[in-house]
MIDOSE-1310 file (N, C-alpha, C; in nm, 2 decimals, decimal comma, always signed):
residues 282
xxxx	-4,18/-8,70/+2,79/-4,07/-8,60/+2,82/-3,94/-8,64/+2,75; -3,93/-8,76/+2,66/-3,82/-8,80/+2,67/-3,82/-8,77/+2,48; -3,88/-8,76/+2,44/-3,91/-8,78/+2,28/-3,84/-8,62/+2,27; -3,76/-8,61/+2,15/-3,66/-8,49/+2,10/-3,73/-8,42/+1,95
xxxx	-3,76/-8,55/+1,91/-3,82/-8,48/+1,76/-3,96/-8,40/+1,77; -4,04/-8,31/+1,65/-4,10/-8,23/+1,64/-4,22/-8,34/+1,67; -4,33/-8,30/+1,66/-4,44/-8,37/+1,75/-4,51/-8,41/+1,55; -4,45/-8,38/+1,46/-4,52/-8,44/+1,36/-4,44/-8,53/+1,33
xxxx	-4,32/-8,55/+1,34/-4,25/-8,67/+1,30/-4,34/-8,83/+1,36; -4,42/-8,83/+1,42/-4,52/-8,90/+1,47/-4,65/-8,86/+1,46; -4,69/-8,78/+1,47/-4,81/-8,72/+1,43/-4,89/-8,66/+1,30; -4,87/-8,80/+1,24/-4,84/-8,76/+1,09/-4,98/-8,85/+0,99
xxxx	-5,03/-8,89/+1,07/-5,18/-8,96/+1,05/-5,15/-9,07/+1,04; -5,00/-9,17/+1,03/-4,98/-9,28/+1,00/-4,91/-9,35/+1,13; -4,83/-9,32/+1,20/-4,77/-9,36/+1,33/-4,88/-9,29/+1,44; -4,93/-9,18/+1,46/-5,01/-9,15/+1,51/-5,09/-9,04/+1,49
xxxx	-5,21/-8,98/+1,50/-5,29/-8,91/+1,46/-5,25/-8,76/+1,44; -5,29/-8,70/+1,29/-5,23/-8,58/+1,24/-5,34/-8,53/+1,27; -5,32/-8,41/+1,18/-5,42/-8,31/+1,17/-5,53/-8,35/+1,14; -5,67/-8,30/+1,18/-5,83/-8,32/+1,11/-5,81/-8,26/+1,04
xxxx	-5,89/-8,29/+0,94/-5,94/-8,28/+0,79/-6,00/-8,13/+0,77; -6,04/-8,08/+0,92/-6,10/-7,97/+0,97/-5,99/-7,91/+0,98; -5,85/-7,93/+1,04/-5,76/-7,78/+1,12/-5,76/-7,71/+1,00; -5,75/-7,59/+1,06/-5,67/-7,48/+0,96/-5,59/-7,48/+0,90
xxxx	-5,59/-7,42/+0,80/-5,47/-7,45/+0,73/-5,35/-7,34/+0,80; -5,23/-7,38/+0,77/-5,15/-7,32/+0,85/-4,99/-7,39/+0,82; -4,90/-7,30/+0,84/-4,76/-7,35/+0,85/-4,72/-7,38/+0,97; -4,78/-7,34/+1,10/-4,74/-7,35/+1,23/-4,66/-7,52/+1,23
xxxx	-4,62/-7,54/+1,35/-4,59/-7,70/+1,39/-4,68/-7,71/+1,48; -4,69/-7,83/+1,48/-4,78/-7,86/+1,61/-4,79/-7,80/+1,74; -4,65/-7,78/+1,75/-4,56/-7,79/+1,92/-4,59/-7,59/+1,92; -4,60/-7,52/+1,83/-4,69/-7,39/+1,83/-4,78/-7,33/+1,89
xxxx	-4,91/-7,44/+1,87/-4,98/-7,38/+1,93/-5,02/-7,53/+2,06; -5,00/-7,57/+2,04/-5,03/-7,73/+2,13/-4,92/-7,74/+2,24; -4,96/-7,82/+2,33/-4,87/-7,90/+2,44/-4,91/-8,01/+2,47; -4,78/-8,08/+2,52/-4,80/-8,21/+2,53/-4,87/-8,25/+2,69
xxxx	-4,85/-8,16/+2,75/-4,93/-8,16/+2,91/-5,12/-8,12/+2,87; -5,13/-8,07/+2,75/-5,34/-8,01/+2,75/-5,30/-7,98/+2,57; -5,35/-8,05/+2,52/-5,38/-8,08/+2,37/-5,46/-7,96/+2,31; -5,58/-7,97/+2,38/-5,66/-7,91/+2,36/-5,71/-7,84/+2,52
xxxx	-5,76/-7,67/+2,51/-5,73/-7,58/+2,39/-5,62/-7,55/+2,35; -5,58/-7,52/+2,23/-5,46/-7,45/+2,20/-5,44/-7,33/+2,20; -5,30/-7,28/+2,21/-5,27/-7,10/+2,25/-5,30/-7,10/+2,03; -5,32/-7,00/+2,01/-5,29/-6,96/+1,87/-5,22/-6,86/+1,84
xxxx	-5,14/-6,90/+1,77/-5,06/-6,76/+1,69/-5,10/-6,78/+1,52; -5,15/-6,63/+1,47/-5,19/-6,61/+1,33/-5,07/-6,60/+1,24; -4,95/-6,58/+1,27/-4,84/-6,57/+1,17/-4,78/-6,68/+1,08; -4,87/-6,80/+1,14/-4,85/-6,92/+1,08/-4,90/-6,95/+0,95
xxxx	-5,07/-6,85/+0,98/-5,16/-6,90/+0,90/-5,17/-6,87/+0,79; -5,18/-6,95/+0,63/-5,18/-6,89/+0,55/-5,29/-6,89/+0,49; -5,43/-6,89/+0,49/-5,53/-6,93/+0,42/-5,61/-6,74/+0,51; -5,69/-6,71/+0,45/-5,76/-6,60/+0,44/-5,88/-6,62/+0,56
xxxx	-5,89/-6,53/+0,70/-5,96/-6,56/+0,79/-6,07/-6,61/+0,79; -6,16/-6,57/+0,65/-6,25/-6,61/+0,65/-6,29/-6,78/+0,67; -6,16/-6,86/+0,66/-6,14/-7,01/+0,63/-6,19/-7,07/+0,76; -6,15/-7,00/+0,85/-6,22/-6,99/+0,97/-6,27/-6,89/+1,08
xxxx	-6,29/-6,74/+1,04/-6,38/-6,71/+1,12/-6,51/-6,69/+1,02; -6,56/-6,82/+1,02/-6,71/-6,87/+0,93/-6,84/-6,87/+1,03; -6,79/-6,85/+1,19/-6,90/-6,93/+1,23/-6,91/-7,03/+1,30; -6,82/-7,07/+1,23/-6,83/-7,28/+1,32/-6,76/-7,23/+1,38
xxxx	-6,60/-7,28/+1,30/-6,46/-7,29/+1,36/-6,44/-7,22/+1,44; -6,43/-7,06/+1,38/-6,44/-6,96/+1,49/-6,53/-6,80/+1,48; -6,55/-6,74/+1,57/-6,64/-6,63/+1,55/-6,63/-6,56/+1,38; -6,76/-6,55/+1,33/-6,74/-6,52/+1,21/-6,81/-6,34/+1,23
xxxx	-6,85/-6,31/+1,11/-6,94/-6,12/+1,13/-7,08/-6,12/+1,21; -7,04/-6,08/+1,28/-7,14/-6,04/+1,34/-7,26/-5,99/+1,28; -7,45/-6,03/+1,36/-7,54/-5,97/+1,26/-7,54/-5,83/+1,21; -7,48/-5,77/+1,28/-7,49/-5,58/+1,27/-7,36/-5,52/+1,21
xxxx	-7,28/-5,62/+1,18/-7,17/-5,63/+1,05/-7,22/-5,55/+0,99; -7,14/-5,45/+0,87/-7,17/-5,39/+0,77/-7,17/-5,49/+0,67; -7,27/-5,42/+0,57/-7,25/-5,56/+0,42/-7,12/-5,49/+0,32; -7,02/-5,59/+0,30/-6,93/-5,56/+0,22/-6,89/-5,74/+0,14
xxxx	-6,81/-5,70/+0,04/-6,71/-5,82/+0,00/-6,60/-5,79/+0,03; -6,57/-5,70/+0,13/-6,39/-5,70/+0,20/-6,40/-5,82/+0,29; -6,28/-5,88/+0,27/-6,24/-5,97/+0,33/-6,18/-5,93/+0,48; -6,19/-6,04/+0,57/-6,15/-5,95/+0,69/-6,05/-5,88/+0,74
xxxx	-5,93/-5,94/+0,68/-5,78/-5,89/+0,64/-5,79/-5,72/+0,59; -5,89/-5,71/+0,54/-5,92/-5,56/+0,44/-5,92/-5,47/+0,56; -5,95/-5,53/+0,65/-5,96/-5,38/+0,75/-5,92/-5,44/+0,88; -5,92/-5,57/+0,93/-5,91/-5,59/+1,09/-5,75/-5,64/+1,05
xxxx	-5,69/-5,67/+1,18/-5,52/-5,73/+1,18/-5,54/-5,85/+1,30; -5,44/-5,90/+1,28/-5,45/-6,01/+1,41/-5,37/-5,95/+1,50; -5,31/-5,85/+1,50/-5,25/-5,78/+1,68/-5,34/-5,69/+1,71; -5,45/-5,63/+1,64/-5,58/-5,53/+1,72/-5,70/-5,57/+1,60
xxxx	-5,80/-5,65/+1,64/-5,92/-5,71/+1,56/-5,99/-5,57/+1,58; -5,95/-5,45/+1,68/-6,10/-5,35/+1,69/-5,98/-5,21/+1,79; -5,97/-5,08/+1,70/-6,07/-5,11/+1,59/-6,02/-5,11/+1,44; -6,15/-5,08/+1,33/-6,05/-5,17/+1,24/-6,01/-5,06/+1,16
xxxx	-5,90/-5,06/+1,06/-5,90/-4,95/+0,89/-5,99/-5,03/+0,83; -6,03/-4,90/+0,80/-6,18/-4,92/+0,70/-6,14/-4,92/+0,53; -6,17/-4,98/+0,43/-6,19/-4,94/+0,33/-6,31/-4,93/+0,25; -6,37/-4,85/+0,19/-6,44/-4,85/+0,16/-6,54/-4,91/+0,01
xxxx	-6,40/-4,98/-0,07/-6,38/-5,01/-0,21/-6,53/-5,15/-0,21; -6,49/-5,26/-0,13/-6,57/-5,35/-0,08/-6,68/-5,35/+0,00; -6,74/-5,23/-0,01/-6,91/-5,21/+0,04/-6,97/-5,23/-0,04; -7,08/-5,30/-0,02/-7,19/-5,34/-0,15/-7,33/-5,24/-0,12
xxxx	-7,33/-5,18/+0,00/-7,47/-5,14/+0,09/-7,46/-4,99/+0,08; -7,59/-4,92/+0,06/-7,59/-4,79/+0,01/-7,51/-4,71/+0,17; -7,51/-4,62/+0,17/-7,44/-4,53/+0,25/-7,54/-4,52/+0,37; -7,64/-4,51/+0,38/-7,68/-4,49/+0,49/-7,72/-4,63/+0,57
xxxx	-7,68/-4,75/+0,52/-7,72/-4,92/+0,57/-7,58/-4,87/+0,73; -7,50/-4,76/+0,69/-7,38/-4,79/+0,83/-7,40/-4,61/+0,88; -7,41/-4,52/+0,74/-7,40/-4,36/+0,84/-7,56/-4,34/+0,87; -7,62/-4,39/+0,97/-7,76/-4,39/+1,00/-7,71/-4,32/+1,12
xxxx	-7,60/-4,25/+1,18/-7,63/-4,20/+1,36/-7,61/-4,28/+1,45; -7,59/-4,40/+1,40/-7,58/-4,51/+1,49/-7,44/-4,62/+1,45; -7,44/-4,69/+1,35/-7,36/-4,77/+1,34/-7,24/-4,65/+1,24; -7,23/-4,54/+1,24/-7,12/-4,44/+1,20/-7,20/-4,34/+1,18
xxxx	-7,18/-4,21/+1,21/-7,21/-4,11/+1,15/-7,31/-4,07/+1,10; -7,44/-4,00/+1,10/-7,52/-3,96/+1,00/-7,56/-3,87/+0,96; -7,67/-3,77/+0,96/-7,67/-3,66/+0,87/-7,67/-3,59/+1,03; -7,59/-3,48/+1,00/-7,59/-3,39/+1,13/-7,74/-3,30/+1,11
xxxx	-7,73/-3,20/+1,25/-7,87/-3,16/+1,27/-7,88/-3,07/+1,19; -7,79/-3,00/+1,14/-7,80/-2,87/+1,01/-7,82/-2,93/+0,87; -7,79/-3,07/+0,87/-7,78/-3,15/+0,69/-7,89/-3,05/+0,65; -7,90/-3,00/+0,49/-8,07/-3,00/+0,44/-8,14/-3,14/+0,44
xxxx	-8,24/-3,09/+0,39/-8,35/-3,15/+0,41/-8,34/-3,23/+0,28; -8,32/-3,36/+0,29/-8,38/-3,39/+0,12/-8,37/-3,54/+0,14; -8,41/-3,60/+0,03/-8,43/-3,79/+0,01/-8,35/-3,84/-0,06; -8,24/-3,70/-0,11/-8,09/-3,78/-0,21/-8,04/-3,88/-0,08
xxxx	-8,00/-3,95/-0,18/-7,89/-4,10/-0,06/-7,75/-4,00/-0,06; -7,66/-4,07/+0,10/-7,53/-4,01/+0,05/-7,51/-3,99/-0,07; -7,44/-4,07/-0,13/-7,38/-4,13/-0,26/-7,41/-4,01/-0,33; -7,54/-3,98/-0,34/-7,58/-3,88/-0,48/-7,51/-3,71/-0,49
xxxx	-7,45/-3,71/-0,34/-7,37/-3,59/-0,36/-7,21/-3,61/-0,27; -7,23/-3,69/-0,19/-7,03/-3,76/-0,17/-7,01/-3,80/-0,23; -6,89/-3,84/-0,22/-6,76/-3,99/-0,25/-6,69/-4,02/-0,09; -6,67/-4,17/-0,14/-6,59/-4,20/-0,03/-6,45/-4,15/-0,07
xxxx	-6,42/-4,13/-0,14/-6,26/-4,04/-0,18/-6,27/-3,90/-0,08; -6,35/-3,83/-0,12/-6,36/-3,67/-0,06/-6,48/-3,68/-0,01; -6,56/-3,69/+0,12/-6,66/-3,63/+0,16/-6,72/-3,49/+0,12; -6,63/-3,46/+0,17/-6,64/-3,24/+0,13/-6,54/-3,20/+0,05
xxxx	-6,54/-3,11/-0,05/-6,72/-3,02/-0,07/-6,80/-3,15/-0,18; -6,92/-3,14/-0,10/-7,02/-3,25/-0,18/-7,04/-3,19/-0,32; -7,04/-3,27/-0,42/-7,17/-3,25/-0,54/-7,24/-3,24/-0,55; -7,33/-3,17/-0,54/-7,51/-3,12/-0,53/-7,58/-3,16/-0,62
xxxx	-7,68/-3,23/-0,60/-7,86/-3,23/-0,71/-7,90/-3,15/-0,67; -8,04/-3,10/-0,68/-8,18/-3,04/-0,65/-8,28/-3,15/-0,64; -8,27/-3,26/-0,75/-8,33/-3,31/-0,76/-8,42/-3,39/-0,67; -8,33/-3,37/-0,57/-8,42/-3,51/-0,42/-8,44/-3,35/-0,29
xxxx	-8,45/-3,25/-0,33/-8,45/-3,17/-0,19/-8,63/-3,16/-0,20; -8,68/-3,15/-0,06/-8,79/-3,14/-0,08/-8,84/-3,04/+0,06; -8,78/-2,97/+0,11/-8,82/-2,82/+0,16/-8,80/-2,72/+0,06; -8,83/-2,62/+0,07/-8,82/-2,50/+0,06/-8,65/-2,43/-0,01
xxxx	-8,64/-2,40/-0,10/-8,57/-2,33/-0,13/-8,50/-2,25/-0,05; -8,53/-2,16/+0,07/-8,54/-2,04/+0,16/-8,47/-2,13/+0,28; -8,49/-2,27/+0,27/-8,43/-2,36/+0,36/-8,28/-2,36/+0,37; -8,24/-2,39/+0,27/-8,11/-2,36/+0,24/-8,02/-2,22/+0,21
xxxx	-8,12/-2,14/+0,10/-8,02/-2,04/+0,06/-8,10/-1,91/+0,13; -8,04/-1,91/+0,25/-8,08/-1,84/+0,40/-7,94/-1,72/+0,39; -7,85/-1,74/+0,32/-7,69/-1,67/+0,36/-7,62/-1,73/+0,44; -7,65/-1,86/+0,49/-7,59/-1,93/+0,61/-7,58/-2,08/+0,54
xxxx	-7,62/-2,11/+0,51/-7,59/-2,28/+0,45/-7,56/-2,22/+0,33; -7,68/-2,17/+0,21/-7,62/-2,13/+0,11/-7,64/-1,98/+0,02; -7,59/-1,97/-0,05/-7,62/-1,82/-0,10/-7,75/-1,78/-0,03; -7,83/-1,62/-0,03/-7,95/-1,60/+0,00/-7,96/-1,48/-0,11
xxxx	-8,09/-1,44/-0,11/-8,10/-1,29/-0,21/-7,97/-1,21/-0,13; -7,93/-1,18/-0,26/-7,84/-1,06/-0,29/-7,86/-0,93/-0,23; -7,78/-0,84/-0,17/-7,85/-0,68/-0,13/-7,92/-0,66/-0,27; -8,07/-0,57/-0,24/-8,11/-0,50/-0,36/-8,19/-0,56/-0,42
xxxx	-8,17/-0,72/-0,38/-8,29/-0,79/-0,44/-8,45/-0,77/-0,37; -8,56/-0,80/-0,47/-8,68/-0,77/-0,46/-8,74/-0,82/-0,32; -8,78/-0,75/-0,25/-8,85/-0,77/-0,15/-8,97/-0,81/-0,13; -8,97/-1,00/-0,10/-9,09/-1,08/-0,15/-9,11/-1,22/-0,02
xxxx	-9,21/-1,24/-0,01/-9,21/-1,31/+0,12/-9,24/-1,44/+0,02; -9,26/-1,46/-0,10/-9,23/-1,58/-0,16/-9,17/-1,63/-0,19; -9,13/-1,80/-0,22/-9,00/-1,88/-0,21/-8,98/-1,85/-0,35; -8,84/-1,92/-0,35/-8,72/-1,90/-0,44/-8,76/-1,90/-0,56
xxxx	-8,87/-2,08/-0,54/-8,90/-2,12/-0,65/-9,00/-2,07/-0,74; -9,05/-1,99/-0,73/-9,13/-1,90/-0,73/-9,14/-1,81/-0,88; -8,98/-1,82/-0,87/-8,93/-1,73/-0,95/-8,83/-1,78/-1,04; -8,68/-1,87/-0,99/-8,61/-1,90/-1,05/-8,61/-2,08/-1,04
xxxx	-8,53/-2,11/-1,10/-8,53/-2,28/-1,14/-8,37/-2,27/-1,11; -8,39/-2,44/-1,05/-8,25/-2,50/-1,02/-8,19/-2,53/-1,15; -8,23/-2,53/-1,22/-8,14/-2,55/-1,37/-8,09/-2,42/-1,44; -8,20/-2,35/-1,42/-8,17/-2,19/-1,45/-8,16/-2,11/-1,35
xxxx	-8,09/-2,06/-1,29/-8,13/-1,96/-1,18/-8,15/-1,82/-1,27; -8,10/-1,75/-1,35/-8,14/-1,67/-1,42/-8,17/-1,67/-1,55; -8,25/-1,58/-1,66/-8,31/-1,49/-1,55/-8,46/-1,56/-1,47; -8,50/-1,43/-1,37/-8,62/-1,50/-1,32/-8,75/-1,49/-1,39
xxxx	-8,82/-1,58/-1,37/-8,95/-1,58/-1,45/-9,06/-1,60/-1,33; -9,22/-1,49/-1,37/-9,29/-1,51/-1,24/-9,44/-1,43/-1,36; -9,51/-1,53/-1,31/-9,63/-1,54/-1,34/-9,74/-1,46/-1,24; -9,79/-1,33/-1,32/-9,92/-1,28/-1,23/-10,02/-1,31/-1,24
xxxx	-10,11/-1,32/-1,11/-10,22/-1,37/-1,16/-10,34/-1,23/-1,13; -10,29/-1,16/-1,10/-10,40/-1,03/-1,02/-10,43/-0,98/-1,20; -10,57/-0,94/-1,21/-10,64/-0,92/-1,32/-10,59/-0,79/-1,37; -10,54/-0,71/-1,25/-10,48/-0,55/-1,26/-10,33/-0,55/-1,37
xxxx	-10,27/-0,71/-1,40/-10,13/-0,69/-1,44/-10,14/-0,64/-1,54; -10,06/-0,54/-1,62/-10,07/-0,53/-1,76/-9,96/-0,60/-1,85; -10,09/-0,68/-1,87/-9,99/-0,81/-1,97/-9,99/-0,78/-2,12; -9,88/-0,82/-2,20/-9,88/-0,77/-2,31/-9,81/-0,70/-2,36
xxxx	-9,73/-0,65/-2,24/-9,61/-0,57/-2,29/-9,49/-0,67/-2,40; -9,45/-0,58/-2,43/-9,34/-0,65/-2,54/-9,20/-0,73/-2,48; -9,18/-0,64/-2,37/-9,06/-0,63/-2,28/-9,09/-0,62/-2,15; -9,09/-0,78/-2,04/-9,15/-0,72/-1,92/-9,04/-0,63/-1,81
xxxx	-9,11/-0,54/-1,79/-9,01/-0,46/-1,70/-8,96/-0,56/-1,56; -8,88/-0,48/-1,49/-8,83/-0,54/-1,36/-8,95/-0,51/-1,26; -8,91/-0,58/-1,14/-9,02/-0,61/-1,04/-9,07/-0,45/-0,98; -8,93/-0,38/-0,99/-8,93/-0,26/-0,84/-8,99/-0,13/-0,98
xxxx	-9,02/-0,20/-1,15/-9,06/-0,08/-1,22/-9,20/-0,05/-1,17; -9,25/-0,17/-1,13/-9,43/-0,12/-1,07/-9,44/-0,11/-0,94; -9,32/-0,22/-0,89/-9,33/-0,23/-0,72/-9,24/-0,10/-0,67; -9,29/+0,05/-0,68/-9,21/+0,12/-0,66/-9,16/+0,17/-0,52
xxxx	-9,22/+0,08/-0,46/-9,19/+0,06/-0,30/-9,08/-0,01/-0,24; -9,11/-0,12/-0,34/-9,05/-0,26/-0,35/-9,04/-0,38/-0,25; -9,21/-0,38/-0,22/-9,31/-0,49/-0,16/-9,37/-0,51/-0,25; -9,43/-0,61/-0,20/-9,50/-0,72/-0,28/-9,64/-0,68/-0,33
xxxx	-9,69/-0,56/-0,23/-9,84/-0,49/-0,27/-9,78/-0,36/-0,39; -9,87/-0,35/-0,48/-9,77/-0,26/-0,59/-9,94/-0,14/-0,62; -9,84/-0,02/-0,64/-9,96/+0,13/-0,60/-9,95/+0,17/-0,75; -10,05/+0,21/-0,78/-10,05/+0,25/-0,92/-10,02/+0,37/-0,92
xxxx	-9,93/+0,43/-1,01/-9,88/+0,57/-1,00/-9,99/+0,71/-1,02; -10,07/+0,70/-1,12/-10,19/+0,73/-1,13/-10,29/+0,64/-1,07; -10,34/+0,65/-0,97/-10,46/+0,51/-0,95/-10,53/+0,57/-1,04; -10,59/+0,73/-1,04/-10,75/+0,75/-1,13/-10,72/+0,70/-1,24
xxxx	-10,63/+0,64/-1,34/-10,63/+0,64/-1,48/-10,66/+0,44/-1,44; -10,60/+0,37/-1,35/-10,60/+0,22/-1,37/-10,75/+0,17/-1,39; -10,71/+0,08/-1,45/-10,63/+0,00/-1,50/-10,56/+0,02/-1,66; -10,57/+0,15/-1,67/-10,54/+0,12/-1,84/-10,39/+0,21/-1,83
xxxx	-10,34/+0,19/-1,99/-10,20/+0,23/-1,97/-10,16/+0,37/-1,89; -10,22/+0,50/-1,89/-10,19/+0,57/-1,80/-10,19/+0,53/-1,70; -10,26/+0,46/-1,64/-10,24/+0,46/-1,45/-10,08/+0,45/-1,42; -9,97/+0,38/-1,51/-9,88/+0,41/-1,48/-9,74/+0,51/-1,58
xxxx	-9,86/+0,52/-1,69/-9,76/+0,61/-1,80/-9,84/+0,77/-1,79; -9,90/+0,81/-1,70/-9,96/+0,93/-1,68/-9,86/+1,05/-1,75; -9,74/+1,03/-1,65/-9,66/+1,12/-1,65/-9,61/+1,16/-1,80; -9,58/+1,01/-1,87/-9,49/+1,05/-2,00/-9,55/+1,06/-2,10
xxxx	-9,70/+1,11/-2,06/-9,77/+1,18/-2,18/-9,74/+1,33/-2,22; -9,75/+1,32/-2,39/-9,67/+1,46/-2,39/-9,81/+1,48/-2,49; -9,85/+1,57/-2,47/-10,01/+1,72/-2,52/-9,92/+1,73/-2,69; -9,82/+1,77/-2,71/-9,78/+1,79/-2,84/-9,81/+1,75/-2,98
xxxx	-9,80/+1,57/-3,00/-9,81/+1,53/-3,10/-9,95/+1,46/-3,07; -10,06/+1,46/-2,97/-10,19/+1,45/-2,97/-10,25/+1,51/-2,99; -10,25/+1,57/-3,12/-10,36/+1,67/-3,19/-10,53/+1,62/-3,21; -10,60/+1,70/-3,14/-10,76/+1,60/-3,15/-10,83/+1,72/-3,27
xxxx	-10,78/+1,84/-3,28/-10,86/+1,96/-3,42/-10,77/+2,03/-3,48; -10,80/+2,00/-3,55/-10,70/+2,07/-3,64/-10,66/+2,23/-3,62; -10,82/+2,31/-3,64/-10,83/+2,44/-3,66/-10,97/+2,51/-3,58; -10,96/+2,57/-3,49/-10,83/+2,60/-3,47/-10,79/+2,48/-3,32
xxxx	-10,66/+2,47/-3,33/-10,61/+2,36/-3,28/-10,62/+2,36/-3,15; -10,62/+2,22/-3,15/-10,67/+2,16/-2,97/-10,63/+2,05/-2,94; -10,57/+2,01/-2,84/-10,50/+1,90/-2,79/-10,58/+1,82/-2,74; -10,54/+1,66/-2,73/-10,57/+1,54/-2,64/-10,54/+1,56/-2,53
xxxx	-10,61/+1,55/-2,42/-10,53/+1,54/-2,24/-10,52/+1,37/-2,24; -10,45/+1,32/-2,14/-10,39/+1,24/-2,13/-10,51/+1,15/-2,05; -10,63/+1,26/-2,00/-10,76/+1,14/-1,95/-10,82/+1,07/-2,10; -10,82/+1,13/-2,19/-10,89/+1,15/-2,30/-10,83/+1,01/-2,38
xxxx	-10,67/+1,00/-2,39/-10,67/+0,89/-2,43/-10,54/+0,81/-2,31; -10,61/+0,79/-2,24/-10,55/+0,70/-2,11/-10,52/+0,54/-2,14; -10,61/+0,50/-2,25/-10,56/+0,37/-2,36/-10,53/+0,40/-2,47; -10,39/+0,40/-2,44/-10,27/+0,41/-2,56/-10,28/+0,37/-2,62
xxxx	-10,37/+0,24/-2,70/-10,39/+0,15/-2,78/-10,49/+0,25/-2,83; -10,59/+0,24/-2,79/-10,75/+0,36/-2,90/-10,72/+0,40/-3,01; -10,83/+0,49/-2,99/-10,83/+0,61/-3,13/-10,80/+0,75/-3,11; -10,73/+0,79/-3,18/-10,72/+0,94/-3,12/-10,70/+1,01/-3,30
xxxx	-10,85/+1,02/-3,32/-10,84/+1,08/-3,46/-10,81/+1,24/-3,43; -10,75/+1,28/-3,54/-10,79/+1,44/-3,61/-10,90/+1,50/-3,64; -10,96/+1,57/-3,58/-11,09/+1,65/-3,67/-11,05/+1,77/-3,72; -11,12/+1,80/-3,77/-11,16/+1,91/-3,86/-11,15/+2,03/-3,84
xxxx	-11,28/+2,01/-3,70/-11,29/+2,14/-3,63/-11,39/+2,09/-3,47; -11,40/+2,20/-3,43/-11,47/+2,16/-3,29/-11,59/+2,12/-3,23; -11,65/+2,07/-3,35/-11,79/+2,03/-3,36/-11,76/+1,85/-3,35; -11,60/+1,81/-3,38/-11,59/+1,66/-3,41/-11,69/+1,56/-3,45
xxxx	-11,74/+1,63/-3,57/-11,84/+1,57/-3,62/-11,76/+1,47/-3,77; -11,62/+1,54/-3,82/-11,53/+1,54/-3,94/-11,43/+1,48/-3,95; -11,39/+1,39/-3,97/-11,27/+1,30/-3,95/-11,19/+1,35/-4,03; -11,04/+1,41/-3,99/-10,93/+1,45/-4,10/-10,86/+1,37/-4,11
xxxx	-10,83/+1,24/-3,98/-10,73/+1,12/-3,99/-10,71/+1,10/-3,91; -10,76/+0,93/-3,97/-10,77/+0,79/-3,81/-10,66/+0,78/-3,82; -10,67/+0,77/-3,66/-10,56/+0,71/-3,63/-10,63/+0,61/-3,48; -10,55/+0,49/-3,48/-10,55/+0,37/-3,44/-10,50/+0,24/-3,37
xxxx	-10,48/+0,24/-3,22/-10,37/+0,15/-3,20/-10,25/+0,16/-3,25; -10,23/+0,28/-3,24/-10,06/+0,40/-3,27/-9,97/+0,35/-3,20; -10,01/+0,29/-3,03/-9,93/+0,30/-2,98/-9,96/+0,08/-2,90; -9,87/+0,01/-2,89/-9,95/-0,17/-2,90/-9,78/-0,19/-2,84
xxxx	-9,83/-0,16/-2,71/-9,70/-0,23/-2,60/-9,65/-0,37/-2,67; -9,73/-0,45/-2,69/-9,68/-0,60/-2,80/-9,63/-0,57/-2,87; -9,64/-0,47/-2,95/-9,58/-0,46/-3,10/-9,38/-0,40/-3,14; -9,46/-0,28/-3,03/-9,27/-0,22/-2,98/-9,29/-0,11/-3,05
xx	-9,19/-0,02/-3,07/-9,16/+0,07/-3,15/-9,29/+0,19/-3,09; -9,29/+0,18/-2,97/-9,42/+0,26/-2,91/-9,37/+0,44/-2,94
């Protein structure tokens, strides 16, 4: 009780025992965190210390990260304080561990129940800068097109669009969305055209089941060009003159010669594949 000076003026490793080789490093004085009535434990105050927590919350010395820690190289200073250790400011610069090692639903946040469906990692469409609006792949979704672009998460067909109980993909590509491209396979399509028409030119209902406008002529080009046959420039005799009906050459492509006379025994002029949807200029 009687000693005036600081408790190192003696406790200095040489008159009597200083610091272990172990204390922290620190500016404190002794008389800080120590008393001369109970040595040990000591109260601690962090304002002293100058060396980076980690120096001792390693584990030994004192509580270090816990196993269910996030993995980062932030130091613990980066987010915790010594007047509130919890909870902490986050930064995110010093994460080493993909996004979902902490937003799993559990140790922070994870995909809500509406997320789409897909196997992209966070990362491949956030930032930790801006969460929202994300950056989108296609690349990792793996439902359904119709999953997403419903009109509610994301775009859906447009009014007017083709009335089809098949998916998106079907038709358009995430790289391309237009135009659409769609492969038939029913033996009735008439392939070949030069120029394929739009969906609702055959689907004149505009379902997916498609009615031939002529059924009696299908499958050949009248079944659906019945109408725009014109009797005029299909001369089948010359003399005295007599017209093609439109049953007669219902494949536009054929032959629809000129005769002579009405015996059509006389060829006055072939004619041949006049008309070659491939070709154009029909």
């Amino acid at each position: 009780m009687g000693v005036t000076a600081a408790c190192s003026t003696c406790h200095n490793g040489t008159t009597a025992t200083g610091k272990s080789p172990t204390h922290l490093t620190t500016l404190n004085s002794c008389e800080d965190c120590h008393t001369t009535a109970a040595w040990s434990p000591a109260r601690f105050d962090h304002r002293g210390v100058t060396a980076g927590c980690s120096m001792c919350h390693n584990g030994t010395t004192a509580m270090g990260k816990s196993p269910t820690h996030l993995t980062g190289s932030n130091t613990c200073e980066d987010c915790h304080t010594t007047a509130a250790w919890s909870p902490a400011r986050f930064d995110h610069m010093g994460v080493t561990a993909g996004c979902s090692m902490c937003h799993n639903g559990t140790t922070a946040t994870g995909k809500s129940p509406t997320h789409l469906t897909t196997s992209n990692t966070c990362e491949d469409c956030h930032t930790t800068a801006a969460w929202s609006p994300a950056r989108f792949d296609h690349t990792g979704v793996t439902a359904s097109c119709a999953t997403c672009h419903n009109g509610s998460t994301a775009t859906g067909t447009p009014n007017g669009h083709f009335i089809s109980s098949i998916d998106c993909g079907e038709c358009h590509h995430t790289s391309v969305w237009t135009p659409a491209t769609f492969q038939h396979s029913s033996p009735d399509y008439p392939s070949g055209h030069r120029q394929v028409a739009g969906c609702t030119a055959c689907h004149v209902a505009n379902t997916e089941a498609s009615a031939w406008i002529t059924p009696a002529f299908k499958p050949d080009c009248a079944g659906c060009h019945a109408a725009d046959f014109k009797p005029g420039p299909h001369k089948k005799v010359d003399a005295p003159q007599r017209l093609y009906t439109v049953g007669e050459l219902r494949d536009c492509t054929g032959a629809c010669h000129v005769y002579t006379d009405a015996t059509l025994t006389q060829i006055k002029q072939r004619r041949s594949g006049e008309h070659d949807a491939a070709r154009g200029g029909f």
